[in-house]
C-alpha positions as a Markdown table, in Angstrom:
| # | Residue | x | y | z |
|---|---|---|---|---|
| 1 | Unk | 54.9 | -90.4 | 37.9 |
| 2 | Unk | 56.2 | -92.5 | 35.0 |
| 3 | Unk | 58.8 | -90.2 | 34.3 |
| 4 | Unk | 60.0 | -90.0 | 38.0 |
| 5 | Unk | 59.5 | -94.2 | 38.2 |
| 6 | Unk | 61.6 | -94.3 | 34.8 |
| 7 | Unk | 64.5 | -92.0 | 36.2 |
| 8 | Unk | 64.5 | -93.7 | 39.4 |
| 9 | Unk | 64.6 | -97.1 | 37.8 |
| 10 | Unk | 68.3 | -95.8 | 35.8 |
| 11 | Unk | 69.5 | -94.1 | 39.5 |
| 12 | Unk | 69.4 | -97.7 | 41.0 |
| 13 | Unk | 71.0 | -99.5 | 38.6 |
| 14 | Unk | 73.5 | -97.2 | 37.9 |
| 15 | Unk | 73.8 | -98.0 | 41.9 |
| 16 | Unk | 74.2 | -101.2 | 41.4 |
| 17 | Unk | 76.3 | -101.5 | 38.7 |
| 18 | Unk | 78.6 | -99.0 | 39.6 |
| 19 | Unk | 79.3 | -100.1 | 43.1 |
| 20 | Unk | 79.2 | -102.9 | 45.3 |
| 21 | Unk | 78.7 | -100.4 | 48.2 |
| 22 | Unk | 75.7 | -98.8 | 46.4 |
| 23 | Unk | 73.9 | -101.9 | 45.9 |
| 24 | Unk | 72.3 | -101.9 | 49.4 |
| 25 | Unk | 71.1 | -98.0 | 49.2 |
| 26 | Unk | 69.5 | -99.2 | 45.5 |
| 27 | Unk | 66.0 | -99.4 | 47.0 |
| 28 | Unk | 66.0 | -96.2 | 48.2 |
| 29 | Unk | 65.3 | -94.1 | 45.3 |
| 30 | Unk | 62.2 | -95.8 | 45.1 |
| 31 | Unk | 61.3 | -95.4 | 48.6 |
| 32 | Unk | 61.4 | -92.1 | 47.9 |
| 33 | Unk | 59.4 | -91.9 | 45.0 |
| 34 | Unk | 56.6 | -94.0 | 47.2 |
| 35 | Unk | 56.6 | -91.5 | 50.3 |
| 36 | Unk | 56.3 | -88.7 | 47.3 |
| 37 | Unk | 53.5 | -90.4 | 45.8 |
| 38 | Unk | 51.8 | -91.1 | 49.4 |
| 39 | Unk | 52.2 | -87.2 | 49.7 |
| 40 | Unk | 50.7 | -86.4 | 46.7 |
| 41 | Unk | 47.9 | -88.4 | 47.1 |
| 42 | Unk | 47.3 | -87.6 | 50.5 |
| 43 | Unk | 47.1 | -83.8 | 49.8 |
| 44 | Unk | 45.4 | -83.9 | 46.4 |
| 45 | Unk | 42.6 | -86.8 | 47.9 |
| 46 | Unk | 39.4 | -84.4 | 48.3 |
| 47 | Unk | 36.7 | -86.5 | 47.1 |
| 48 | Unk | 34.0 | -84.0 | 46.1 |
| 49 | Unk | 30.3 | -84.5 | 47.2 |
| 50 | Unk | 26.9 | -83.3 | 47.4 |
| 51 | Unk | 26.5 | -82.9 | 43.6 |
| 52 | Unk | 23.7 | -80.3 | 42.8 |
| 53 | Unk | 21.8 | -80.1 | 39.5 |
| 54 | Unk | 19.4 | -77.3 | 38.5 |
| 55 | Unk | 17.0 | -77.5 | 35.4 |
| 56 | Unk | 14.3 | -76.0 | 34.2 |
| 57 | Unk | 10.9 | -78.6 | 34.9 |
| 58 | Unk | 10.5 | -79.1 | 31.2 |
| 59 | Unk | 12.2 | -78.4 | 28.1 |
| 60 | Unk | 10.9 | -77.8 | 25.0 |
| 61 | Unk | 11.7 | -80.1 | 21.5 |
| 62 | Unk | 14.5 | -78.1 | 20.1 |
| 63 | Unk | 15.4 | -75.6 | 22.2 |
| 64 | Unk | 18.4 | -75.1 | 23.9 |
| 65 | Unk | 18.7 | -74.6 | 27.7 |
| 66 | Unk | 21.4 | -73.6 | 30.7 |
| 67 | Unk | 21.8 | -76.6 | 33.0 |
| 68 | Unk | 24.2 | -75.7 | 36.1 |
| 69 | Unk | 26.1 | -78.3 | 38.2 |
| 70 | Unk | 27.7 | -77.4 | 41.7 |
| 71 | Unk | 29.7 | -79.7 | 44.0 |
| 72 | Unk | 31.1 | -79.0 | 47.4 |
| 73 | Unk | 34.9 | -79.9 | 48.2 |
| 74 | Unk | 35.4 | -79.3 | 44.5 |
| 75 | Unk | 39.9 | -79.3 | 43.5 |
| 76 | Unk | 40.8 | -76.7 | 41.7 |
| 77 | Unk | 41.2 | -77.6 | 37.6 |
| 78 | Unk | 38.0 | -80.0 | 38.0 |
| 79 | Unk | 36.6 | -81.4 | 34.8 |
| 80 | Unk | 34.2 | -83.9 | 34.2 |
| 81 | Unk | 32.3 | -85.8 | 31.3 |
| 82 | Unk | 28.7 | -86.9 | 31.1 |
| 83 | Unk | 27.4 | -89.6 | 28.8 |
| 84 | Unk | 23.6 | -87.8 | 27.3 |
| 85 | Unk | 21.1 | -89.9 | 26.2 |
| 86 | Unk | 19.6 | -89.9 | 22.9 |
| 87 | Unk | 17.1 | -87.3 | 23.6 |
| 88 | Unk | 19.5 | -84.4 | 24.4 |
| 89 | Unk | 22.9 | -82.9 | 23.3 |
| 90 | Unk | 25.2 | -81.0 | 24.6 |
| 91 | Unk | 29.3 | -80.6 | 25.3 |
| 92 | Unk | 31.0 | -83.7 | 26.4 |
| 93 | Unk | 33.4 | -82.1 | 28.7 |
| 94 | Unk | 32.3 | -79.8 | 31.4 |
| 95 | Unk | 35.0 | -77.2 | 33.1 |
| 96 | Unk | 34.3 | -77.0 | 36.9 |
| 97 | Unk | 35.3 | -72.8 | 38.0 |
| 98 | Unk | 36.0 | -73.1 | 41.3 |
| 99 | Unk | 34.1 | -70.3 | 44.1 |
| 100 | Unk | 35.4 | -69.0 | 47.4 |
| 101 | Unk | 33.6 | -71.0 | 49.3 |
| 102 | Unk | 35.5 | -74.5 | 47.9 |
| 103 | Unk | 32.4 | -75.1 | 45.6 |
| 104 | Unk | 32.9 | -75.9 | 42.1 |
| 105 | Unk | 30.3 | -74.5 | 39.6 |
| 106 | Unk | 29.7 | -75.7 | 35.7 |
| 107 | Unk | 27.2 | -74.0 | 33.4 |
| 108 | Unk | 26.3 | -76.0 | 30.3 |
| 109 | Unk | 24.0 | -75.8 | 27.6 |
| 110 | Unk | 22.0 | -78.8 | 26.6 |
| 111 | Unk | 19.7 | -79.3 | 23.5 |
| 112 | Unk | 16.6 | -81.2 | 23.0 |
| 113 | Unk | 16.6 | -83.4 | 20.2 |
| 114 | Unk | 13.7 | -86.0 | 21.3 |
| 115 | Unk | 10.0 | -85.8 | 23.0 |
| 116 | Unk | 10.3 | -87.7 | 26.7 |
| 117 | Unk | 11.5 | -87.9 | 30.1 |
| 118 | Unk | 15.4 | -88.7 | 30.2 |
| 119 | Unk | 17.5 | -90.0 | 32.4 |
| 120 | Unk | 20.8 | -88.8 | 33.4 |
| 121 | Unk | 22.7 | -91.3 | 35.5 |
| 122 | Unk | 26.2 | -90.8 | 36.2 |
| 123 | Unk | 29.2 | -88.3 | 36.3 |
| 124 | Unk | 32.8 | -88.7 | 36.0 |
| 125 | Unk | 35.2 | -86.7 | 37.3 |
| 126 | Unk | 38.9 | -86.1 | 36.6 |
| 127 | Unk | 41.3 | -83.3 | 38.3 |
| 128 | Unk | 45.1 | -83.8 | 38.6 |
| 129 | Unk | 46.9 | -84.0 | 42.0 |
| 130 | Unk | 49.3 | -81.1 | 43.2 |
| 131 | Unk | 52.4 | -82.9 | 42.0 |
| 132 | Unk | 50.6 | -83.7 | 38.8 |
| 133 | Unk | 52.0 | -87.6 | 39.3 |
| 134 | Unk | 48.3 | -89.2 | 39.9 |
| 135 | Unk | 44.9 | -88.8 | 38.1 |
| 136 | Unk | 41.4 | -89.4 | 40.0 |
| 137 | Unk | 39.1 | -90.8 | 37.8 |
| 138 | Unk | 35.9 | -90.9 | 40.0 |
| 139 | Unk | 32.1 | -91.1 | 39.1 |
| 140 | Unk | 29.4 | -89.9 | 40.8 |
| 141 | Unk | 25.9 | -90.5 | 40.7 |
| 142 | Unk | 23.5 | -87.7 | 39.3 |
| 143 | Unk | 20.3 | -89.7 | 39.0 |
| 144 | Unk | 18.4 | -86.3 | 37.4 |
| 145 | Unk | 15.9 | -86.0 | 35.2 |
| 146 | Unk | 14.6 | -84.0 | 32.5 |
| 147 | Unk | 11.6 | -84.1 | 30.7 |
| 148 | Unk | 11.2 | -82.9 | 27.0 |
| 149 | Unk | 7.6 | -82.0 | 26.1 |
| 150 | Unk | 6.4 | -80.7 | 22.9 |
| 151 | Unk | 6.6 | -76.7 | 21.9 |
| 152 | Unk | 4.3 | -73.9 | 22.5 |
| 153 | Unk | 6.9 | -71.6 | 23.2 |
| 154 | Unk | 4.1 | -69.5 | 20.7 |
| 155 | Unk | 1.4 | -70.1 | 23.2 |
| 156 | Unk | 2.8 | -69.1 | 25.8 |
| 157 | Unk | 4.0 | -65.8 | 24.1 |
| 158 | Unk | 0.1 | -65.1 | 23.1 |
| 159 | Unk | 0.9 | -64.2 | 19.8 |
| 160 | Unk | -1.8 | -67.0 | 19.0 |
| 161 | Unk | -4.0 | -66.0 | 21.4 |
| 162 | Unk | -3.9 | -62.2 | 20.2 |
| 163 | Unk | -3.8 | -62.9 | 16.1 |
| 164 | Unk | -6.8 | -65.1 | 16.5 |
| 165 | Unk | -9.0 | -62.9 | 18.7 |
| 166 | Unk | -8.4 | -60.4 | 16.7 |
| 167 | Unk | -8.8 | -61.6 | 13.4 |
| 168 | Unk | -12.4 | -63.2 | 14.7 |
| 169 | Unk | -13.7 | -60.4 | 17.4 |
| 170 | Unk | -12.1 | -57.5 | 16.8 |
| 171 | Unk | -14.1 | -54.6 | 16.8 |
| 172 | Unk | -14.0 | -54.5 | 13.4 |
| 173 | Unk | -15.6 | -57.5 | 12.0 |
| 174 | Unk | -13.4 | -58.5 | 9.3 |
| 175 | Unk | -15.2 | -61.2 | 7.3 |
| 176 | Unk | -16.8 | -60.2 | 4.1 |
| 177 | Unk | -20.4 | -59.2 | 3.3 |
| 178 | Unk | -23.0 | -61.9 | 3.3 |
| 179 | Unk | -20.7 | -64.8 | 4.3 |
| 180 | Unk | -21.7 | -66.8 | 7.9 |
| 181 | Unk | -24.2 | -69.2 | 8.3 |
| 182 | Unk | -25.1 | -68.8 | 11.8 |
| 183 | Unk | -28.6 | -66.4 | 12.2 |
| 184 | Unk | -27.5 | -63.5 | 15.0 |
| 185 | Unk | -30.4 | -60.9 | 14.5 |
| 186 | Unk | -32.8 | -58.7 | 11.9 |
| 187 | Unk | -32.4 | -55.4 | 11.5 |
| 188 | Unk | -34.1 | -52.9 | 9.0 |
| 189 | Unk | -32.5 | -53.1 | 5.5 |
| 190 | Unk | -31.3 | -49.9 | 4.3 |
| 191 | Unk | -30.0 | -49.0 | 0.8 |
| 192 | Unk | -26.4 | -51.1 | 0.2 |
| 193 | Unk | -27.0 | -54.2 | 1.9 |
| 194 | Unk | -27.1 | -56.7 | -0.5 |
| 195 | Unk | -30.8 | -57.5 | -1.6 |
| 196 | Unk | -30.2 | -61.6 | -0.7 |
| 197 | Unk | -30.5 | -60.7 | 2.8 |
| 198 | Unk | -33.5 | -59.7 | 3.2 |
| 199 | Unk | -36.1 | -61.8 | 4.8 |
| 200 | Unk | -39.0 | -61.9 | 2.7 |
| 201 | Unk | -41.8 | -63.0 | 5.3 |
| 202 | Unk | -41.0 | -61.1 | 8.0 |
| 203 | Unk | -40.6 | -58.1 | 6.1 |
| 204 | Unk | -44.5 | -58.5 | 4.9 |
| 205 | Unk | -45.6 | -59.2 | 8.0 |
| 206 | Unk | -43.8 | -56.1 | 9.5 |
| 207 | Unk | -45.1 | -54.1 | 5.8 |
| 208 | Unk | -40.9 | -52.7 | 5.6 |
| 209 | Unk | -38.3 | -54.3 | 4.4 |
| 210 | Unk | -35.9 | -56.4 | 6.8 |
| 211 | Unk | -32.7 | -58.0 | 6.6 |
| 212 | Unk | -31.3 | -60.8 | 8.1 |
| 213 | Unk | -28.0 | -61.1 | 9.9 |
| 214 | Unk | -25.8 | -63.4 | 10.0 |
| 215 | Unk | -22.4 | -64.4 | 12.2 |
| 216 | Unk | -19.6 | -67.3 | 11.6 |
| 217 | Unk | -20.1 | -70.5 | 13.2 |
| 218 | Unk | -18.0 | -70.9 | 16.2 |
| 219 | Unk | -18.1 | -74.7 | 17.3 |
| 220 | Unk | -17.0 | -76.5 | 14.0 |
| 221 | Unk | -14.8 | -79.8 | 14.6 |
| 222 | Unk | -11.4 | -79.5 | 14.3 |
| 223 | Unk | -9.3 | -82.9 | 14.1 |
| 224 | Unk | -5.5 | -82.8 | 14.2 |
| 225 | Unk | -4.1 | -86.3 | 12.7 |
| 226 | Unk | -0.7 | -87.2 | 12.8 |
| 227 | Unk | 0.8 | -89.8 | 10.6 |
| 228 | Unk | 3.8 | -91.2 | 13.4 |
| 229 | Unk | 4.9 | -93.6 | 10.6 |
| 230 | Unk | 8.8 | -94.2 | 9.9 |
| 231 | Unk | 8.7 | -91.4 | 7.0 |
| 232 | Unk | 8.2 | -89.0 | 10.0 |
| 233 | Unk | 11.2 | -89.5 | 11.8 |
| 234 | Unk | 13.4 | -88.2 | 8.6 |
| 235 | Unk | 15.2 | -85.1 | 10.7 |
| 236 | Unk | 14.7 | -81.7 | 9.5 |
| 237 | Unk | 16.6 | -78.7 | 10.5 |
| 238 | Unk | 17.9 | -80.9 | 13.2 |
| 239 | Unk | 14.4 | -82.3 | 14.1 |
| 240 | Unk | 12.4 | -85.5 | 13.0 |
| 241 | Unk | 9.2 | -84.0 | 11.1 |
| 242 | Unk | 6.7 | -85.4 | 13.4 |
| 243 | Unk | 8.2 | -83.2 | 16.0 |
| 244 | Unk | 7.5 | -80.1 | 14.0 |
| 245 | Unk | 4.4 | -81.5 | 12.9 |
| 246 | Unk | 3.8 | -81.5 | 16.3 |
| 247 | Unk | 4.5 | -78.0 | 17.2 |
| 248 | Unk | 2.5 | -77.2 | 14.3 |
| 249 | Unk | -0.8 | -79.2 | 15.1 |
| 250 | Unk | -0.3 | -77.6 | 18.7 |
| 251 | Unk | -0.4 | -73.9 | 17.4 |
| 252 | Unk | -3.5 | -74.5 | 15.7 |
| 253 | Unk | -5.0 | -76.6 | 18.2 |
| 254 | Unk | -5.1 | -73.6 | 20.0 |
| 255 | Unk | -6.1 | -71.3 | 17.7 |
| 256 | Unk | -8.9 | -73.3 | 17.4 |
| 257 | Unk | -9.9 | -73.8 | 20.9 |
| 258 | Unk | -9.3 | -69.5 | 21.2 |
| 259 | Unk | -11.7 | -69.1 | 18.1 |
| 260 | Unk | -14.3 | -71.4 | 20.1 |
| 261 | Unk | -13.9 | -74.6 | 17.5 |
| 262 | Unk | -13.8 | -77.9 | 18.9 |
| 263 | Unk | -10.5 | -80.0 | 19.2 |
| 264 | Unk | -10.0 | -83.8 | 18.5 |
| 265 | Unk | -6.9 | -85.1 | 17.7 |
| 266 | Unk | -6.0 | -88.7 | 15.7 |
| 267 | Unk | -2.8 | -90.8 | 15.7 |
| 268 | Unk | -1.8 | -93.7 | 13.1 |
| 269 | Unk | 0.9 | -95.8 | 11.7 |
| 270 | Unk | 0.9 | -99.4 | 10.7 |
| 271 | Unk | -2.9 | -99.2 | 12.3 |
| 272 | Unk | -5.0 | -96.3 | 14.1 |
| 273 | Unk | -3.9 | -95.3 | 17.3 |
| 274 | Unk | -5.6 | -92.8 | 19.5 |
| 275 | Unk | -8.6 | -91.3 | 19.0 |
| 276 | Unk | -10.1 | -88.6 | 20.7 |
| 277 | Unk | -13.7 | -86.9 | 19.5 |
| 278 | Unk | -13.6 | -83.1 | 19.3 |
| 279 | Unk | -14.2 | -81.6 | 22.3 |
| 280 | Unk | -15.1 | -77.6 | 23.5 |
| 281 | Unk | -12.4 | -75.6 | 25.3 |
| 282 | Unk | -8.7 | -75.1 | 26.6 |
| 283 | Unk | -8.9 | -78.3 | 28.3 |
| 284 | Unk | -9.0 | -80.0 | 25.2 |
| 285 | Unk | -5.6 | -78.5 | 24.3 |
| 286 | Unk | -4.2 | -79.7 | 27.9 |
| 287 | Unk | -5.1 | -83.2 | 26.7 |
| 288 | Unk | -3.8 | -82.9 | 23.1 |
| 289 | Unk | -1.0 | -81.7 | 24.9 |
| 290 | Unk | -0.2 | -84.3 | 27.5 |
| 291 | Unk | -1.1 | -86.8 | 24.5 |
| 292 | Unk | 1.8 | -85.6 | 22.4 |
| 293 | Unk | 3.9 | -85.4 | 25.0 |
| 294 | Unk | 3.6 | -89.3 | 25.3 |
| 295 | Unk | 3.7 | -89.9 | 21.7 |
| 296 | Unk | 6.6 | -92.3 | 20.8 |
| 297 | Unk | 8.7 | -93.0 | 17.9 |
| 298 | Unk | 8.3 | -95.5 | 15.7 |
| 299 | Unk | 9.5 | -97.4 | 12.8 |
| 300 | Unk | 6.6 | -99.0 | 11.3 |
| 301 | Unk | 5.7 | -98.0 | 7.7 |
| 302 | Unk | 1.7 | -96.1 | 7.8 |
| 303 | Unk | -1.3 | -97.8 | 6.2 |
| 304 | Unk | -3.1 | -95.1 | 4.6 |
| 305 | Unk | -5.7 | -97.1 | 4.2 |
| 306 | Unk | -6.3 | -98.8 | 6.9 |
| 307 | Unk | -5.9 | -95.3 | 9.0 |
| 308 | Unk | -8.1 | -93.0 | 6.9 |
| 309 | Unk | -11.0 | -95.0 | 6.2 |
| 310 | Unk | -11.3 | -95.9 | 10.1 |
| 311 | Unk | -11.1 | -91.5 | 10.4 |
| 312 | Unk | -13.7 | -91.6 | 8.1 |
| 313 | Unk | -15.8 | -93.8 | 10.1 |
| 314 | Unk | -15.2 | -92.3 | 13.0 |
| 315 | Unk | -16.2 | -88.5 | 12.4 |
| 316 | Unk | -20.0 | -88.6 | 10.6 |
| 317 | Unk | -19.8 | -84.8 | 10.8 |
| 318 | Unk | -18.5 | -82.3 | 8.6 |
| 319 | Unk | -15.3 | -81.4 | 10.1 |
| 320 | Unk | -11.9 | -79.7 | 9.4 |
| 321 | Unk | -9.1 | -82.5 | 9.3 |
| 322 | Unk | -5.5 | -81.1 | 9.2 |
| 323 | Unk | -3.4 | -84.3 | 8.0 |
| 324 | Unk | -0.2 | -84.7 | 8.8 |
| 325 | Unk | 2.3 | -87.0 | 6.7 |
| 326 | Unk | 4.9 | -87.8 | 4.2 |
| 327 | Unk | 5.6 | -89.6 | 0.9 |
| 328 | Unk | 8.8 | -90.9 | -1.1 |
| 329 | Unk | 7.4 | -90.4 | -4.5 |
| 330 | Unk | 4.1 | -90.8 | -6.7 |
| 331 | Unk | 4.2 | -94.5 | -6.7 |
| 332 | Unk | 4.3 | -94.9 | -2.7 |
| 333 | Unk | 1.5 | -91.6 | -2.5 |
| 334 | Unk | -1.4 | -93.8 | -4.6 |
| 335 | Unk | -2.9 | -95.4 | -1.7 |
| 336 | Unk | -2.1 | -92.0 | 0.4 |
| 337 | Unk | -3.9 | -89.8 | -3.0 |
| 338 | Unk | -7.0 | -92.3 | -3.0 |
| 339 | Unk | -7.9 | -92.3 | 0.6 |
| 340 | Unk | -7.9 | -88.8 | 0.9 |
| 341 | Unk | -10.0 | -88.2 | -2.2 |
| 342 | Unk | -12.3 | -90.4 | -0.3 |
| 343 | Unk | -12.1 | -88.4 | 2.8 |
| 344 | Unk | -12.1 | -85.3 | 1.2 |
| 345 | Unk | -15.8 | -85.9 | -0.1 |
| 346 | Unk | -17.2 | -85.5 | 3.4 |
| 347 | Unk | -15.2 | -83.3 | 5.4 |
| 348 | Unk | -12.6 | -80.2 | 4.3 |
| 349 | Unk | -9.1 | -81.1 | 4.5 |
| 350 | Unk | -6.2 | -79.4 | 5.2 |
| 351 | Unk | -2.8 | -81.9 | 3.8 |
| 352 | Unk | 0.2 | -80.3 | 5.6 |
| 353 | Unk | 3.7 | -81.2 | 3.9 |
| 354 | Unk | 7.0 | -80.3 | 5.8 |
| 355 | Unk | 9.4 | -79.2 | 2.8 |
| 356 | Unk | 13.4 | -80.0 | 3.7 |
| 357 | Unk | 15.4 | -76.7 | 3.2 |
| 358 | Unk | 18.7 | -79.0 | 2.5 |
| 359 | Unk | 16.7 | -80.6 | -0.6 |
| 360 | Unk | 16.1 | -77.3 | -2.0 |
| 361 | Unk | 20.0 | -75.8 | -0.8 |
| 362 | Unk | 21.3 | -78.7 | -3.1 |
| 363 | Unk | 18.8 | -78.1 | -6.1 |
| 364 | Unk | 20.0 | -74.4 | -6.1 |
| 365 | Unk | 23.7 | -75.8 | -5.9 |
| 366 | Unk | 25.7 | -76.0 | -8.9 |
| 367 | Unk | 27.5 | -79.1 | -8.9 |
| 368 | Unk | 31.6 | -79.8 | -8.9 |
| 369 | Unk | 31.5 | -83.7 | -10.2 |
| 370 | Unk | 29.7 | -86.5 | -11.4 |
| 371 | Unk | 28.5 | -87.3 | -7.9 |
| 372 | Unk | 27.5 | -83.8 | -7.5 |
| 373 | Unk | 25.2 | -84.3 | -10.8 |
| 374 | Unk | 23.8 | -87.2 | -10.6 |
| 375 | Unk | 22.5 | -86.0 | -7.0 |
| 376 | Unk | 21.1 | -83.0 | -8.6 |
| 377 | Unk | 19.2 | -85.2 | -10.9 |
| 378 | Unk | 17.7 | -87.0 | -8.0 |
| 379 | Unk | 17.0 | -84.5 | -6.1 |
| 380 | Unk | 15.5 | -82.7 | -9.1 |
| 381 | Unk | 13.2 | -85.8 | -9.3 |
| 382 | Unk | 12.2 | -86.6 | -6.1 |
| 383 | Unk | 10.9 | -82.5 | -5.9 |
| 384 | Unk | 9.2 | -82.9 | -9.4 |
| 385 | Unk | 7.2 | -86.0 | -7.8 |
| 386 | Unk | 6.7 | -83.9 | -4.8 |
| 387 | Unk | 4.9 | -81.3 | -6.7 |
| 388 | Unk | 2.9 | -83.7 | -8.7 |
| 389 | Unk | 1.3 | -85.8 | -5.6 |
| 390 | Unk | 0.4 | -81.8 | -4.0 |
| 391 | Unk | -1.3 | -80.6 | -7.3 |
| 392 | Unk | -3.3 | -83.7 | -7.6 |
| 393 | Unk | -4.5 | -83.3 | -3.9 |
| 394 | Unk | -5.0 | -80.0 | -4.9 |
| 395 | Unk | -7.2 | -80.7 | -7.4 |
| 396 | Unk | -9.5 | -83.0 | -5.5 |
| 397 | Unk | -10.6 | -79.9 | -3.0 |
| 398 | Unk | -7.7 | -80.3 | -0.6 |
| 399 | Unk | -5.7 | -77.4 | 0.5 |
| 400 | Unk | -2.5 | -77.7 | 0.3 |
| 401 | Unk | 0.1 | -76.6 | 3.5 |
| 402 | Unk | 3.7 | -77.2 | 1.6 |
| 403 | Unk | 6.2 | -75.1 | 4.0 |
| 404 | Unk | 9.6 | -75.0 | 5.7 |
| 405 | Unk | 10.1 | -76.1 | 9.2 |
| 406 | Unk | 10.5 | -72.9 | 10.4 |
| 407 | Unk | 7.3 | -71.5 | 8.5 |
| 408 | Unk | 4.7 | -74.4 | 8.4 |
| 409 | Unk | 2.8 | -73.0 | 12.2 |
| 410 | Unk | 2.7 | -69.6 | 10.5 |
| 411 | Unk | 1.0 | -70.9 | 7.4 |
| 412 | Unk | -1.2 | -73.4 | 9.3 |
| 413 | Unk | -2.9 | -70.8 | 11.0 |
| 414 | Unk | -3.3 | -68.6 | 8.4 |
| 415 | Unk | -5.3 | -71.1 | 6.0 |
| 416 | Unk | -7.2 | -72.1 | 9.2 |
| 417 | Unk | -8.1 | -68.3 | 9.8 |
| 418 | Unk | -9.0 | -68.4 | 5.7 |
| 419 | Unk | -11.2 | -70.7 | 5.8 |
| 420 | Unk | -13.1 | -70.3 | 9.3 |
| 421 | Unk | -13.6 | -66.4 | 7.8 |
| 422 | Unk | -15.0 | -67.9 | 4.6 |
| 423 | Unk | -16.9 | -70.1 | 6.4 |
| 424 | Unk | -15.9 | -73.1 | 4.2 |
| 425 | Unk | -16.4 | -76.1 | 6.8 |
């Protein structure tokens, strides 16, 4: 339309200034131009409505979904553009293919980048007219929702469910001679059986030797505690940690409640949270589940302190704690090393650690310049700190869970299996 206005601008005053006679017919050019513009818009003005918008109910913390958009009256070469919130990601154009029936139809795949329930609130359209001389700009409102919940995609698949029931009552019972501390029944004692079995009294009273037999414990405590400090928020293979450390705490949470342990979970930052004491059953996972769900980022810096001696207070009984946080380096771990120690002398701890694959991609890295090197050196660093804080934890009785993202739920379970076989809580 500029073009046309611009030619039509030189036509009339080449009108006028060539000819005195022409000077009354100068507006017409641009009469014309209007009645083609009135045209264009008037054939081109199909304002598209009825906007549908189908998603799955929930979406799980970094996955990536189909969302599909359809629209009735939709013009043919329909685009639009939608503004995400911080939670999800996805292409900011969408291309509209347009059905037989007049309905326009977008697929687009959106990622899930943060735990919540967002909002999306508006959509802008653009499609060109016939005559390509006008451009509709308008925006309709979407008003959908989608909530992003934590992952147990690997609870859903019962690959938990199977590993665990298996490793703990399978047929074949897999834990090691003599270990349990539970009594399950006596039975005659027959050559092999280790000689510390047998039950001295009520062999003499029966006059044959007997043997007692003994089964794992199966309703230890279990407490799941999540440091939500700022350290956590650090993204990792394009998630912050406390979002795998939640996917991770989740696994195992129901690995626990599968092997008949019971469930608590623990929250802290700048002060304790929520607490909740271990409780039997799958409906302890529900809760765990709707709790982390709700879970919120922060950027407060975590008193160690402060949050594990009140944990400390608040579980008298032996229990298995699976700790979930992060340190800059041995200075800044002190506090974290000493409170643990102290925790560690009452219960069994499990200290998980969520190692960043792009620290160790730039270690391995030769570098190109004296930017290059001096990172190296500080990368080098901050991993030899790393390592230090871990054996030192190590050494006070705490095992150690120092993974990738993509590993740490794997190697969770696996101690947790470990030590409920050894009967270590």
């Amino acid at each position: 339309m500029l073009a046309l206005a611009g030619v039509t601008l030189l036509v009339s005053l080449t009108m006028i200034v060539a000819s005195t006679a022409l000077r009354d017919l100068a507006l017409l050019p641009w009469l014309l131009l209007g009645l083609l513009v009135a045209f264009d818009m008037a054939s081109s003005l199909q304002r598209p409505k009825n906007l549908t918008f189908e998603a799955p109910p929930e979406i799980f913390v970094g996955e990536t979904v189909r969302l599909r958009l359809a629209l009735d009256r939709a013009p043919r070469n329909l685009s639009a553009k939608l503004e995400w919130p911080e939670g999800l990601s996805g292409a900011h154009e969408i291309a509209f293919l347009p059905g037989a029936d007049g309905t326009g139809r977008a697929d687009m795949e959106v990622r899930a980048v943060r735990r919540g329930i967002w909002h999306l609130e508006h959509l802008w359209l653009f499609w060109v007219s016939k005559l390509r001389l006008l451009e509709f700009v308008p925006r309709l409102n979407m008003e959908a929702e989608l909530r992003v919940v934590p992952n147990i995609r690997q609870v859903q698949s019962g690959e938990i469910t199977t590993t665990v029931m298996s490793t703990l009552y399978g047929v074949k019972e897999n834990r090691a001679l003599g270990e349990g501390s539970e009594f399950h029944q006596l039975r005659d004692f027959v050559p092999g059986m280790d000689i510390k079995s047998i039950d001295w009294k009520r062999s003499a009273k029966r006059r044959s030797l007997v043997a007692k037999e003994l089964r794992a414990e199966r309703n230890h405590h279990v407490i799941i505690a999540l440091d939500n400090g700022y350290l956590m928020r650090e993204e990792i293979a394009g998630l912050p940690k406390i979002d795998h450390a939640v996917t991770a705490g989740l696994a195992t949470a129901w690995a626990a409640a599968v092997g008949g342990d019971l469930v608590g979970y623990y929250s802290y930052d700048v002060r304790p949270r929520t607490f909740a004491a271990p409780a039997p059953g799958r409906n302890a996972f529900a809760r765990l589940r709707n709790w982390t769900a709700e879970l919120s980022y922060v950027s407060r810096e975590t008193n160690h302190t402060l949050a594990l001696t009140e944990l400390n207070a608040r579980t008298p009984k032996r229990s298995l704690i699976i700790v979930f946080t992060d340190f800059i380096d041995t200075t800044s771990a002190e506090l974290l090393i000493e409170n643990i120690g102290i925790l560690a002398k009452r219960h069994l701890l499990i200290f998980v650690a969520i190692r960043d694959p792009d620290m160790e991609t730039l270690v391995e890295t030769a570098p190109d310049s004296l930017d290059g090197a001096a990172t190296l050196v500080a990368a080098n660093q901050s991993m030899n700190e790393r390592r230090l804080v871990l054996e030192r934890l190590a050494r006070m009785g705490v095992t150690i869970v120092d993974a990738k993202p993509n590993a740490v739920t794997a190697r969770l379970i696996s101690t947790y299996l470990e030590i409920k076989a050894r009967e270590m809580i």
